[in-house]
Each structure stands twice: as C-alpha cells, then as structure tokens.
N, CA and C atoms as an extended XYZ file, in Angstrom:
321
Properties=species:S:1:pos:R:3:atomname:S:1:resname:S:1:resid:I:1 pbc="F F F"
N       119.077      115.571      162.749 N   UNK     1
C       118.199      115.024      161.732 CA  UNK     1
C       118.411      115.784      160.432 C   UNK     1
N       118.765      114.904      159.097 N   UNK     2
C       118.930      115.868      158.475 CA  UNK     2
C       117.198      116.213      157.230 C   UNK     2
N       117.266      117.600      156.928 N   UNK     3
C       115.431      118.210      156.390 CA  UNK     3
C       115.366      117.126      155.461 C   UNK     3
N       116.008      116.507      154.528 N   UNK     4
C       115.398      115.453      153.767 CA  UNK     4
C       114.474      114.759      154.104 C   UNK     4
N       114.614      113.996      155.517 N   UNK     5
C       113.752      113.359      155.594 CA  UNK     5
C       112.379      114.250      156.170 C   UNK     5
N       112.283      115.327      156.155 N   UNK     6
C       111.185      116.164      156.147 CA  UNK     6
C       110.342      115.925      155.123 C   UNK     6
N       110.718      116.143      153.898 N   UNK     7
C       110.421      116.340      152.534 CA  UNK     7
C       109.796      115.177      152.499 C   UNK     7
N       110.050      114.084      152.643 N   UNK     8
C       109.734      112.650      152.307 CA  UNK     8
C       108.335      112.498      151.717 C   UNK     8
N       107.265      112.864      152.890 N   UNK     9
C       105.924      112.861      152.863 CA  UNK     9
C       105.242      113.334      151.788 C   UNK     9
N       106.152      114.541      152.179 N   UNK    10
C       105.305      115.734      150.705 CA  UNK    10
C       106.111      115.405      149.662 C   UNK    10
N       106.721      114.939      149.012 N   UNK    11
C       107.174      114.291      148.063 CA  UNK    11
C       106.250      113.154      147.312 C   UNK    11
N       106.107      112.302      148.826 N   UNK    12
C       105.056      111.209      148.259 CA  UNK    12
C       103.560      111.820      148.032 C   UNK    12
N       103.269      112.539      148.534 N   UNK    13
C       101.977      113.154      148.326 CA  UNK    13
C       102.138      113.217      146.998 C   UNK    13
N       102.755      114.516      146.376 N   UNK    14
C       102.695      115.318      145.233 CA  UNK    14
C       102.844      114.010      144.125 C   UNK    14
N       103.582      113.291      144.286 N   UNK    15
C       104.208      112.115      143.402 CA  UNK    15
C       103.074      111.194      143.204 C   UNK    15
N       101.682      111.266      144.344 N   UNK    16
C       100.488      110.240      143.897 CA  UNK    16
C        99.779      110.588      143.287 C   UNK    16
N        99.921      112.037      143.191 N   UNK    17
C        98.856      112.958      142.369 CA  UNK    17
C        99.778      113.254      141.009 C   UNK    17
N       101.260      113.102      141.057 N   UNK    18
C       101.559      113.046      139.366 CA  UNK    18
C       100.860      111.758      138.622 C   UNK    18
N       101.278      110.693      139.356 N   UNK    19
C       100.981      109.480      138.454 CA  UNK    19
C        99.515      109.151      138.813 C   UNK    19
N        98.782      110.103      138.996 N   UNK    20
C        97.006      109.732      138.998 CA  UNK    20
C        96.486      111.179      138.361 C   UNK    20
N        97.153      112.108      137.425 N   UNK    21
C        96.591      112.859      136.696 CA  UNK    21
C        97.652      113.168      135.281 C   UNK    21
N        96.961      113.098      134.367 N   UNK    22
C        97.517      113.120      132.995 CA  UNK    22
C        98.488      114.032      132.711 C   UNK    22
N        97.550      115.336      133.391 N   UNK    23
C        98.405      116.855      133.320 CA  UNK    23
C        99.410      117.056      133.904 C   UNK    23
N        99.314      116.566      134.890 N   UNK    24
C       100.278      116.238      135.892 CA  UNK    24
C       101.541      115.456      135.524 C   UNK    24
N       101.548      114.584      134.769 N   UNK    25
C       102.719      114.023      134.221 CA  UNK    25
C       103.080      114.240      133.604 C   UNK    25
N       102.313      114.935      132.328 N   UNK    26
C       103.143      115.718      131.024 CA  UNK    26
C       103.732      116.725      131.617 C   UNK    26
N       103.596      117.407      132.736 N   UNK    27
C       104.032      118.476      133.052 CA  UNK    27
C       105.140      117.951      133.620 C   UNK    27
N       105.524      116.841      134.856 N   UNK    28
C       106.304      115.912      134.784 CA  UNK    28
C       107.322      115.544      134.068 C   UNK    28
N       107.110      115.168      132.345 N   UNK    29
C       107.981      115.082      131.512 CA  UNK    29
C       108.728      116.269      131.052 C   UNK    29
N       107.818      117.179      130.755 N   UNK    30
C       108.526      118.471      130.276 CA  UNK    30
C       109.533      119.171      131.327 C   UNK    30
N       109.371      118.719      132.670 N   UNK    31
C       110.419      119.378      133.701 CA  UNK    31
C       111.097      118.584      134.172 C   UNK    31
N       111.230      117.530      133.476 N   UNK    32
C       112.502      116.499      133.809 CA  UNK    32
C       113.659      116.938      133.735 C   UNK    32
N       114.295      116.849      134.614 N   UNK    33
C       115.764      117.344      134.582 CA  UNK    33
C       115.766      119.078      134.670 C   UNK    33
N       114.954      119.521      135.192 N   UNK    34
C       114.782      120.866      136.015 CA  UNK    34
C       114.958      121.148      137.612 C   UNK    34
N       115.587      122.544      137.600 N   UNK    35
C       115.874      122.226      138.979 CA  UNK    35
C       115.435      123.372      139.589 C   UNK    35
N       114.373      123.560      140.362 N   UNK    36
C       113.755      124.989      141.301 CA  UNK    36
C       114.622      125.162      142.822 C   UNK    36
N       115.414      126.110      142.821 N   UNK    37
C       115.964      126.846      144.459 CA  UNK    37
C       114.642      127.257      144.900 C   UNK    37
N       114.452      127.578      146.443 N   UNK    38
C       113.493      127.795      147.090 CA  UNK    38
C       114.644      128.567      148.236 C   UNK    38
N       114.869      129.690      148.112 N   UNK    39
C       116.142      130.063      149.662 CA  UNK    39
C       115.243      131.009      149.978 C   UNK    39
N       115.757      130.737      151.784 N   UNK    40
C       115.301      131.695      152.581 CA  UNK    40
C       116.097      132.882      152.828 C   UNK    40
N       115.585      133.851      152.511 N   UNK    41
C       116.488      135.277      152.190 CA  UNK    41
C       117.232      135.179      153.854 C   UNK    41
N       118.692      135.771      153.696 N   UNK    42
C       118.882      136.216      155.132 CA  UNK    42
C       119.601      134.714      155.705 C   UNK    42
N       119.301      133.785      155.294 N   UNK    43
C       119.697      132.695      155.800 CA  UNK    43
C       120.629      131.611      154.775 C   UNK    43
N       121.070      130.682      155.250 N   UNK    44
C       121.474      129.423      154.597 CA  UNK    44
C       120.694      128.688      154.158 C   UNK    44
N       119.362      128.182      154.530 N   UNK    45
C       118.611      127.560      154.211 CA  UNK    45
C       117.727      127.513      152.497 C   UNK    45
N       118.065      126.591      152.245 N   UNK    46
C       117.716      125.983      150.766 CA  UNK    46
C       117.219      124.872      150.421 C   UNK    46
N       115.859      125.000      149.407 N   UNK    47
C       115.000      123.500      149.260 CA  UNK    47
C       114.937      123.441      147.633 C   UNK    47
N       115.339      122.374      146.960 N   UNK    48
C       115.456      122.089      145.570 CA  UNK    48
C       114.659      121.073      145.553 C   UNK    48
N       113.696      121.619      144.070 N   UNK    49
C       112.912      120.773      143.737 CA  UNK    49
C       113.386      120.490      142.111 C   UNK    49
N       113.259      119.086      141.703 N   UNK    50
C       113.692      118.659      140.461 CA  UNK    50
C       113.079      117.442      140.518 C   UNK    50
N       112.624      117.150      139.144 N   UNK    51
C       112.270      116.261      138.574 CA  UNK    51
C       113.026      115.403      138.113 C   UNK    51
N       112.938      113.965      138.506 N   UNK    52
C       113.451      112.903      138.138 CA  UNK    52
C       113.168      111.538      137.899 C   UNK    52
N       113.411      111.061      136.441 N   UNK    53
C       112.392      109.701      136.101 CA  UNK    53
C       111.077      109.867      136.626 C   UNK    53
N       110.123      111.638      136.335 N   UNK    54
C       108.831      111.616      136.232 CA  UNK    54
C       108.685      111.538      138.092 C   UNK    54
N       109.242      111.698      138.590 N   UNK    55
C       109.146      111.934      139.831 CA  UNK    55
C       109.410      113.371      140.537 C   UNK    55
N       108.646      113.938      141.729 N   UNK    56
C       109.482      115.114      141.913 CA  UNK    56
C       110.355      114.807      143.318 C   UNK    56
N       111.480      115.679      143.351 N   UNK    57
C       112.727      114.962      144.340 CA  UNK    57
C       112.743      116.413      145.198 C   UNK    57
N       112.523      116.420      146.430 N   UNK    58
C       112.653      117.436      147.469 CA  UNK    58
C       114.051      117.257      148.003 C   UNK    58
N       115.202      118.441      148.376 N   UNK    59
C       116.270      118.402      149.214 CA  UNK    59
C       116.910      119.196      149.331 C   UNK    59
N       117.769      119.285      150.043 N   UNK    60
C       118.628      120.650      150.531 CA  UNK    60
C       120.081      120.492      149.908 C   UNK    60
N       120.325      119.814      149.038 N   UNK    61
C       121.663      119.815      148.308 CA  UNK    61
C       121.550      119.565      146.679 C   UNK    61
N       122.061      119.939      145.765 N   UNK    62
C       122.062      119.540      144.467 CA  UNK    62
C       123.630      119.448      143.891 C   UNK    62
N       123.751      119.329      143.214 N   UNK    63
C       125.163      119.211      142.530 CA  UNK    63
C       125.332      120.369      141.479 C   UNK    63
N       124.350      121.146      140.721 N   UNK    64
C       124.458      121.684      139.578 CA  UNK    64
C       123.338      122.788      139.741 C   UNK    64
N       123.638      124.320      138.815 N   UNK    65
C       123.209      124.917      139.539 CA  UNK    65
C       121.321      125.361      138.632 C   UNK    65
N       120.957      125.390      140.081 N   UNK    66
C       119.209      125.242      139.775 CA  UNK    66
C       118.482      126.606      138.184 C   UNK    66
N       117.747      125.867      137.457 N   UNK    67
C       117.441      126.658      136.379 CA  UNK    67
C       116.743      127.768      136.715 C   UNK    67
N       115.772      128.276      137.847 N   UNK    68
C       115.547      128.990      138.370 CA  UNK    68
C       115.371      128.869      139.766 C   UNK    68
N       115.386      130.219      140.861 N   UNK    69
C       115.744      130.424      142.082 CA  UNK    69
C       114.520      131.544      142.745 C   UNK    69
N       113.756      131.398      143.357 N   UNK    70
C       113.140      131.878      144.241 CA  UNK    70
C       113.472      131.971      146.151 C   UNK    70
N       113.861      133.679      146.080 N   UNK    71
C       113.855      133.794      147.624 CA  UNK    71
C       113.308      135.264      147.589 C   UNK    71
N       113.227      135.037      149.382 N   UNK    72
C       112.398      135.603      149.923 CA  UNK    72
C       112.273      135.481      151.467 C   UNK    72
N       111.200      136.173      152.604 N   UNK    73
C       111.302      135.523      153.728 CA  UNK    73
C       110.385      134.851      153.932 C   UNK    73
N       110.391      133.597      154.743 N   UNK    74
C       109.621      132.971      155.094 CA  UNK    74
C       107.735      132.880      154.632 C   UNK    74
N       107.423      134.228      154.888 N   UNK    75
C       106.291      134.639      154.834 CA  UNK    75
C       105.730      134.551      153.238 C   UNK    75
N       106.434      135.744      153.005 N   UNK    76
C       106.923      136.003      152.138 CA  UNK    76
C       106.761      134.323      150.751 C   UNK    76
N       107.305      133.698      150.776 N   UNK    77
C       107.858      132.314      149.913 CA  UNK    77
C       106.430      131.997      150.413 C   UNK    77
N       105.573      131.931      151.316 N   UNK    78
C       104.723      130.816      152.240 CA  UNK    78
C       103.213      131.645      151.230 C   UNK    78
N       103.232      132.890      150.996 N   UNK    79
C       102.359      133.655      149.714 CA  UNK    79
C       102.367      133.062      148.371 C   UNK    79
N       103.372      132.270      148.038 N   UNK    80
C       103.670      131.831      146.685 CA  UNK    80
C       102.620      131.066      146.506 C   UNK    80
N       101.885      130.116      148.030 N   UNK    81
C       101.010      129.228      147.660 CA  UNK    81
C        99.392      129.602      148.123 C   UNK    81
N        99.176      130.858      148.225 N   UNK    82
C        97.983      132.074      147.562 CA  UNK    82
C        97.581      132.270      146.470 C   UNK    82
N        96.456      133.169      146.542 N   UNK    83
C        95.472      133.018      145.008 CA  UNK    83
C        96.183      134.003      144.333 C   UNK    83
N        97.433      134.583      144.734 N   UNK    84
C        97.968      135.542      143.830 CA  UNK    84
C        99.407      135.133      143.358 C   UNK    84
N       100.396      134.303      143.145 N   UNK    85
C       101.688      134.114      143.399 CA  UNK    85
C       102.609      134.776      142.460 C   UNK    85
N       101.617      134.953      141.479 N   UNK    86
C       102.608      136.031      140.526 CA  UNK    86
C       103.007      137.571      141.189 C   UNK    86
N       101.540      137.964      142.101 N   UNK    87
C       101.396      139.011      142.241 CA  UNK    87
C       102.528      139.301      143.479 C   UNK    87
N       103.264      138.318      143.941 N   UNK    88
C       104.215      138.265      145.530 CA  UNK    88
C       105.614      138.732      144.618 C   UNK    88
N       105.365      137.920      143.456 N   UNK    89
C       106.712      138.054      142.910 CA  UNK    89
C       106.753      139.504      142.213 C   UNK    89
N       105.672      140.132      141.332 N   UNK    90
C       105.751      141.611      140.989 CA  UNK    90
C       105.865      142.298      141.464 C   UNK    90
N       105.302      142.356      142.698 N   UNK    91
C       105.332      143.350      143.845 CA  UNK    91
C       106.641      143.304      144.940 C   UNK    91
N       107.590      142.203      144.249 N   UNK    92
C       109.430      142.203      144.984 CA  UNK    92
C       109.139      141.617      146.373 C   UNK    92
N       107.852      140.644      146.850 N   UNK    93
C       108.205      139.934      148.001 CA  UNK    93
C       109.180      138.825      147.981 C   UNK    93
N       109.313      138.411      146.529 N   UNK    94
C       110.180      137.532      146.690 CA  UNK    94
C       110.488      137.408      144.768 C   UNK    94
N       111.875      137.296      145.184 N   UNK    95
C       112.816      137.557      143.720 CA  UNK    95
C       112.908      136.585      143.260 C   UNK    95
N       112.830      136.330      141.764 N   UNK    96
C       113.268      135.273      140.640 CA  UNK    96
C       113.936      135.687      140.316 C   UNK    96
N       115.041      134.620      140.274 N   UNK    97
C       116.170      134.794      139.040 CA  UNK    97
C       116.383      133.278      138.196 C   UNK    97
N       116.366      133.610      136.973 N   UNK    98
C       116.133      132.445      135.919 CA  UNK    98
C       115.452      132.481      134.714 C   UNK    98
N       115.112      131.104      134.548 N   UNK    99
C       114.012      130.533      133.748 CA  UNK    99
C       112.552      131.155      134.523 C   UNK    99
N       112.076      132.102      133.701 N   UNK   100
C       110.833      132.461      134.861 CA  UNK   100
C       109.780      131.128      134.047 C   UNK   100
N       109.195      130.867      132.802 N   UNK   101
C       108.920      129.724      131.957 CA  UNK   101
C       108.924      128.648      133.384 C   UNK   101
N       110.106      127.923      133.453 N   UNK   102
C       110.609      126.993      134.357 CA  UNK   102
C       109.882      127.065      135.936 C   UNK   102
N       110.142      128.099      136.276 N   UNK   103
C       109.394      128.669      137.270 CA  UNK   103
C       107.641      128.202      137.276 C   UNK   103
N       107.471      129.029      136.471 N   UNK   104
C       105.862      128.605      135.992 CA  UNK   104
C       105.172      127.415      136.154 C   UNK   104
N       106.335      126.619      135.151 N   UNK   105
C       105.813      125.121      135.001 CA  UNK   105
C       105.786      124.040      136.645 C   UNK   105
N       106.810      124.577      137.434 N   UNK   106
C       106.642      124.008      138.819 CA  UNK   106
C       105.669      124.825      139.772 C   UNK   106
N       105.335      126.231      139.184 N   UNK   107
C       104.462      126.090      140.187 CA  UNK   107
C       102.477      125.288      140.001 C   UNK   107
C-alpha cells in the first residue's frame, strides 16, 4: 500500500477547514507553492506538505527541494503538535533547516 493514500483523509479534513475559514485561506494563498519536509530522523521516511491551487497536498515524494525541513524522532515531530512547538525546536528535539518564516506559516 503505498502512505499516500494514508494522507488522503487528513488532507480532506484540513482542506474543509481551509475553504470554511478566511484565515485559513489567506494563509493558503501566501504558501502556495511551498513545500514543508517532515523526516523521520534515523530513517527513510518522509512526508511533504505543499500547497496547491489553495489546497494542502500530503505525500512522500516531491520533485523539488522542500523550502523548509523538519526532523526528528517520532516522538519527538509528534510534540510539534503541543502547546509548546517552538519550544521542541529550541531545545534541539527536532531540527529546522530553511525558511524558518515558511515553517511558521504551516504550522
């Protein structure tokens, strides 16, 4: 099976809540054609998120290389979506390299 069709769901989720909040779509526009790595330290495993035609696109392959990159382990990456996520990344649970800006705007 390949993880794409993992993503599917949560794709459509996030994507009903762009086009049913304002903020949400300007934020949408401004990260069009942005591309977030998500790797699991230690491993092969990689999830890209990018915006496209105001949509966001979940998958494990891209063509070009992502404007910013977040890894980390498991755990680790799974803190990003805690009341602290800056604080995972200051404290070196998990490394940016990039557009930190870019970063921002997807999370």
């Amino acid at each position: 099976m390949h993880l794409d069709i993992l993503f599917k769901p949560v794709a459509a989720l996030i994507n009903r809540r762009i086009n049913e909040q304002t903020p949400a779509r300007d934020l949408a526009e401004k990260l069009e054609g942005s591309v977030l790595a998500i790797r699991v330290a230690d491993t092969a495993l990689s999830v890209y998120m990018s915006v496209i035609n105001g949509q966001l696109v979940l998958t494990t392959d891209v063509e070009t290389d992502p404007d910013v990159a977040l890894s980390g382990s498991p755990l680790s990456l799974a803190a990003l979506a805690g009341s602290d996520p800056q604080g995972v990344i200051r404290d070196g649970r998990v490394q940016m390299i990039g557009d930190a800006e870019t970063g921002q705007d997807f999370q």
